[in-house]
N, C-alpha and C positions, 0 to 999 in steps of 0.2 A: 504494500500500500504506500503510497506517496506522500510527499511532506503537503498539507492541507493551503491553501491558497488565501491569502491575504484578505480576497473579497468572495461573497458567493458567485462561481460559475453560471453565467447568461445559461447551461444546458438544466441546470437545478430550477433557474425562474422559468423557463419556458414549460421543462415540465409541472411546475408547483399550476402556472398561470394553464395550461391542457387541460387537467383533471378539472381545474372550475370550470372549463370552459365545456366540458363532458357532461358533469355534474349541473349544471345551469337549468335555472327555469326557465329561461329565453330559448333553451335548446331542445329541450321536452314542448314546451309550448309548440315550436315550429315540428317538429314530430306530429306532434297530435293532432294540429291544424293539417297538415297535408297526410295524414291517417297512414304513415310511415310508410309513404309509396312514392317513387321514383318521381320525379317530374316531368324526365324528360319523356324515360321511356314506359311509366305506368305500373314498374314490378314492385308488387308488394314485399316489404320486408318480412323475412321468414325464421324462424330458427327449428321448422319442423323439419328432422332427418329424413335427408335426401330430398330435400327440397330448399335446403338454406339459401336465404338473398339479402346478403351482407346493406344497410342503409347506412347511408354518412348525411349529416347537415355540412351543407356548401353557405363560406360567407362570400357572398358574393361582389363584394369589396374588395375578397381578401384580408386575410391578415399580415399587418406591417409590423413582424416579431422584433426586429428591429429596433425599431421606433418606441414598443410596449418597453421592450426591455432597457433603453437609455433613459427613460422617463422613470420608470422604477429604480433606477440606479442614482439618478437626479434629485428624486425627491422624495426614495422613502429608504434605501438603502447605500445611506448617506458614509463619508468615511467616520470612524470614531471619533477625529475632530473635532465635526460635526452635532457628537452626540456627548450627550451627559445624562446621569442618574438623577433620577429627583423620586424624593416618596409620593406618592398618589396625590396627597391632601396636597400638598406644593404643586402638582403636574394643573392636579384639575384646578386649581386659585389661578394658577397664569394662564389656563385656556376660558377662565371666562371673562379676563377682559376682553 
């Protein structure tokens, strides 16, 4: 195993950022609305044996993993510099001004 890397690895945030993106109510939703069938070509998604037909949600934008992951880098996984300890009663008095 390798000596552990200063910052987290862009391939740990794109997978962490995948699974919500798997997991999502925007992505069941869009399932359920097109009744987990093809758009283009109409096959219903299957998982009955010998009949499986694999469904994927298309964002049809794309995704800019890129751009997600320098923004998270930017401004939430900041260097330790950056960052300091505070007890909760302190964190939450300075977020509500």
């Amino acid at each position: 195993m390798g000596k552990k890397l200063p910052h987290t690895p862009r391939s740990r945030i794109k997978a962490a950022l995948r699974q919500l993106s798997l997991r999502s109510r925007e992505r069941a939703a869009t399932v359920k609305r097109d009744d987990n069938t093809c758009v283009v070509c109409g096959k219903k998604g299957s998982v009955a044996k010998g009949k499986e037909v694999k469904t994927t949600v298309h964002h049809k934008r794309g995704i800019r993993w890129d751009k997600i992951i320098e923004f998270i880098y930017a401004e939430l996984l900041v260097p330790p510099e950056e960052q300091e300890v505070q007890c909760k009663q302190c964190h939450d008095e300075l977020h509500k001004k």
